[in-house]
N, C-alpha and C positions, 0 to 999 in steps of 0.2 A: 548648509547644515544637512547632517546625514538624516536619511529616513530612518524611521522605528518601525520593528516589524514584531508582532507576537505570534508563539508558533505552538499549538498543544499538539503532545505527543510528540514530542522535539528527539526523544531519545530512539525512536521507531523508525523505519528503513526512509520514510518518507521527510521526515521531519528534519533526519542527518541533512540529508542531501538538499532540502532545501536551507536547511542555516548554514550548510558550506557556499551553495550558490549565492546567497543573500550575503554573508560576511564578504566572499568576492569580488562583490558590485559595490561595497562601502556601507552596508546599512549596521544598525544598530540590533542587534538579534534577543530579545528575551525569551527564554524557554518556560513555560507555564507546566508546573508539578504537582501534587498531592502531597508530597512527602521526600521523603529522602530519595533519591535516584542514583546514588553513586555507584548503586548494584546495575542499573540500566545504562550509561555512560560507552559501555563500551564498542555503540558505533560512532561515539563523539569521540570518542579516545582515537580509534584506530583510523579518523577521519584528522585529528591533531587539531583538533578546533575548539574541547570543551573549553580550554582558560577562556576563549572568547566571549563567551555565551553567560549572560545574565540571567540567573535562574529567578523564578518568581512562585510563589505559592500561588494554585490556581486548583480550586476544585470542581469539577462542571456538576457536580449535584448542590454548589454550596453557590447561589446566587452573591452575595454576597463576597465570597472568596474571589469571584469574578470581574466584580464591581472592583474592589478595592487594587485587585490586578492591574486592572486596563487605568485605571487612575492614576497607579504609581508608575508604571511603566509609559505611558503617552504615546499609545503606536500610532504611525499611519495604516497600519496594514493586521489585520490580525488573521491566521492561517491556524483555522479547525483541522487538525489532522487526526486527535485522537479517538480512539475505539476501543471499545471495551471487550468485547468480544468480533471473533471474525467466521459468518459461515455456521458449520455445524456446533462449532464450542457454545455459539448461542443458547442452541436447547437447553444447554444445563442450567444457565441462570438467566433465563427470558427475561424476568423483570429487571434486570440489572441493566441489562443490555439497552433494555426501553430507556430507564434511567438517564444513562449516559451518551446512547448515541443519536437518543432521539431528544429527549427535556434537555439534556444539558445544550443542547444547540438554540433552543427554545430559552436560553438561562442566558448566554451567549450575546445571542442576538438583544436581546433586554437589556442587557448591561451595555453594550454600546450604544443604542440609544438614550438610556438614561443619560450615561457619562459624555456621550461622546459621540453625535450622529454621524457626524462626516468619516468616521472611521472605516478602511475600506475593507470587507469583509468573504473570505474564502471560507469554502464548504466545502468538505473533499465527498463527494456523491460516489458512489460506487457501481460497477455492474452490475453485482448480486441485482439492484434494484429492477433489473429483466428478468432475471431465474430461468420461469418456464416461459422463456420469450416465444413469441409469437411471427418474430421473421427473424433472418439475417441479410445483413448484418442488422445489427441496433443504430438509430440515431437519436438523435435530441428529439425524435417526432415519437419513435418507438413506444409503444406503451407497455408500462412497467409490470411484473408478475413477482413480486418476492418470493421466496422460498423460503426462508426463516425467520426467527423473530431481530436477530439484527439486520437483515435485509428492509426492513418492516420499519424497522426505527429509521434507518436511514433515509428511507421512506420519507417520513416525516420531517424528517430532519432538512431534507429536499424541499418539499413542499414550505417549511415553514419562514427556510431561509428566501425563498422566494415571495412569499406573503407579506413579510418582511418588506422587504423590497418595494411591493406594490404599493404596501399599507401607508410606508411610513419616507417613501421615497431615499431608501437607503440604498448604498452600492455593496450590495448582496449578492454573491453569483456561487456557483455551484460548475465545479468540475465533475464529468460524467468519469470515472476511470477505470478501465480494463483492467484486467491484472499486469502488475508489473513487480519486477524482479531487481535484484543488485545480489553481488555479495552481500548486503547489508539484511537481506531476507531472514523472517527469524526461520528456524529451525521446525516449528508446526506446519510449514507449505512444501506444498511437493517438491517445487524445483530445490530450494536449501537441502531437504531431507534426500533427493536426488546427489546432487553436487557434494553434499557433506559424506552423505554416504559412497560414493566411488571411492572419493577421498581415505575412508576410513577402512572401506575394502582391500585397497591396495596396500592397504597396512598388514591390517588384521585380519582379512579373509572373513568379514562378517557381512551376513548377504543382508540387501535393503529388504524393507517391506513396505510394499505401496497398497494404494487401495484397487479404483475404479482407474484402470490401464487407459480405457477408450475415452475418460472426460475430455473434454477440446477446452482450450483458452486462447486468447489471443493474449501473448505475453509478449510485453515492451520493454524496458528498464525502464528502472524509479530515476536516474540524473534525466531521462530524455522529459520525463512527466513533471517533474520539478520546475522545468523551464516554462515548459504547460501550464501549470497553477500560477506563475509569475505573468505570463500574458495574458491569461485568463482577467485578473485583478486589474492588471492596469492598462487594461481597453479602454478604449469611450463612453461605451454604455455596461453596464453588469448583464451577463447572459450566460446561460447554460451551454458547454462546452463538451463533447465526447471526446476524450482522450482515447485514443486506440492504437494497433501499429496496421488492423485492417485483416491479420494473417492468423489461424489458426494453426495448433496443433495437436496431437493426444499427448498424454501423461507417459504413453509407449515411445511417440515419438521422440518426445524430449530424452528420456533415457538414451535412444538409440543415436543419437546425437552428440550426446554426452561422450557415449565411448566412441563415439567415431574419433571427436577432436582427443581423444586420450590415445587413440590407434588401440583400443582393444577390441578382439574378437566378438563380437557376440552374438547369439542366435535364441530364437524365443521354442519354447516348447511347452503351450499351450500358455499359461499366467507367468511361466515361469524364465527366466531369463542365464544362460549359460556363455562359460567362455570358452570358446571356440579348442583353444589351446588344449585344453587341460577340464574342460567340462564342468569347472569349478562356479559352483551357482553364485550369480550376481543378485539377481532379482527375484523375489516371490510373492507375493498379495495375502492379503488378510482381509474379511469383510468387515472384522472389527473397525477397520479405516475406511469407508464408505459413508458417505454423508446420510441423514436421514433421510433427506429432501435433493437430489442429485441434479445439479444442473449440468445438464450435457454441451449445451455448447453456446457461447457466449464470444460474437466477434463483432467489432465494433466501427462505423464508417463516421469515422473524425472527417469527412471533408469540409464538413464546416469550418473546425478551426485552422485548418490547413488553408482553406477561400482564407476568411476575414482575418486573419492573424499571424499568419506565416511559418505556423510551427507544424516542424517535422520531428520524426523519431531518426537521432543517429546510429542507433542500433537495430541490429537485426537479431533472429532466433539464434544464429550460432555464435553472432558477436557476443550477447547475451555469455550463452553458455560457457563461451572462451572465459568471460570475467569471471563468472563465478566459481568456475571449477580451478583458475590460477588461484583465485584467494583462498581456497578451503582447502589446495594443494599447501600452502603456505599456512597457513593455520594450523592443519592436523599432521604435517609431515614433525611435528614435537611429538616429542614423548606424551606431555598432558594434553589431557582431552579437556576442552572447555566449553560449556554450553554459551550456545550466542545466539538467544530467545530474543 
């Protein structure tokens, strides 16, 4: 008999890539929604998977929506991916943010135990949860400095799902995860607004706007981390896990990257970024795009999961960048422009 797997946030960069992984290995995939998504589909679409996917009503401020989810659906495995906000967008609606990405985990975790203790249960944790870290790299020892209120929620959301755990001897576990990338990235992160934008320049000659040049991330791809949250789960014991690729770079560098693998010229002239040829501006910065709260650098030493569990990143920063910049070449080389949030 096939396994059941429930997934929130199923339509999101994360969420694709793991109901493509999970439909691949034979399991049973229900996607958990609020409402209509047919407008959100479209990394399931372009992934060729949605007929697959059994959608389910599931509200994470609506206890009850959740209970009655995990009930009909009968998973062995249920996979937290969703968020309400990410980073700076938080400030605007803090208490929402608390809401969802902090209580509804807390809502979550309650409903599988009510319904269903043995139920094996992921927690996608984030880096934000280091912000203003206090070394590098970060590990599962590191201690945490949020930065914002959804940092803050996740926070919780960590902590609770581990409480959990202890409280109630659930298999509760928490992926730590650096940032990571796909094509499937929405459009609000630098790398997408990067790769979309060369993309659209080379159309239209409209130059990006980025914010803070120097920020550093350690960026992996979302297929390498997906694999990650599947070994995570089904280990022997439930444990907190830092997904990382180990490797930083700036928000500069990644541009410069970018056109290198396109073979364009480029050259920086103070914020600003030109091409070489013909001096035609690529790149220029806004402070309007600057975080409130700015974490500078966030790199992460997974050698734990890499000891106990065997998992590597296939990708690298330029392998990375090859993918995204062919799909948004293919995307935007049409006539219509379509947003892919």
């Amino acid at each position: 008999m096939s396994k059941r797997a429930l997934i929130t946030g199923i339509t999101g960069q994360d969420g694709s890539y793991l109901a493509k992984s999970l439909l691949g290995k034979g399991y049973k995939v229900f996607g958990g929604h609020r409402g209509s998504t047919s407008q959100k589909h479209w990394r399931l679409d372009e992934m060729g998977i949605t007929e697959d996917i059994e959608f389910v009503k599931l509200d994470l401020m609506d206890q009850k929506s959740i209970s009655r989810a995990i009930e009909n659906t009968e998973p062995d495995e249920v996979y937290n991916l969703a968020a309400q906000f990410i980073g700076t967008l938080s400030f605007e609606q803090p208490e929402l943010a608390t809401l969802v990405d902090g209580l509804g985990v807390l809502k979550l975790l309650e409903s599988i135990r009510q319904v269903n203790q043995s139920i094996k249960f992921y927690q996608a944790s984030t880096s934000d949860l280091y912000g203003k870290a206090q070394e590098a790299p970060q590990s599962e020892q590191t201690k945490f400095f949020p930065r914002s209120p959804y940092a803050v929620a996740k926070l919780y959301a960590h902590h609770i799902t581990i409480n959990y755990r202890e409280a109630y001897n659930m298999f509760a576990c928490c992926g730590i995860l650096f940032n990571h990338e796909s094509p499937m990235r929405g459009e609000i992160y630098v790398t997408r607004k990067i790769t979309k934008g060369i993309a659209l320049w080379l159309r239209e000659g409209k130059p990006i706007v980025l914010g803070n040049l120097e920020a550093q991330r350690d960026w992996g791809h979302a297929e390498d981390f997906v694999e990650g949250m599947q070994l995570i789960l089904n280990s022997d014991q439930p444990q907190e896990y830092v997904l990382a690729t180990g490797k930083t770079n700036t928000v500069k560098q990644f541009v410069d990257k970018t056109l290198t693998y396109l073979s364009i010229p480029g050259y920086w002239k103070g914020d600003e970024c030109f091409d070489k040829r013909n001096n035609k501006l690529i790149v220029t910065t806004d402070k309007a795009y600057l975080r409130s709260a700015e974490v500078n650098l966030l790199v992460g030493d997974s050698t734990k999961i890499k000891t106990e569990l065997g998992w590597n990143h296939k990708y690298d920063i330029d392998s990375l960048i090859a993918d995204m910049v062919e799909a948004d070449l293919r995307r935007y080389s049409k006539k219509a422009i379509k947003s892919t949030n």
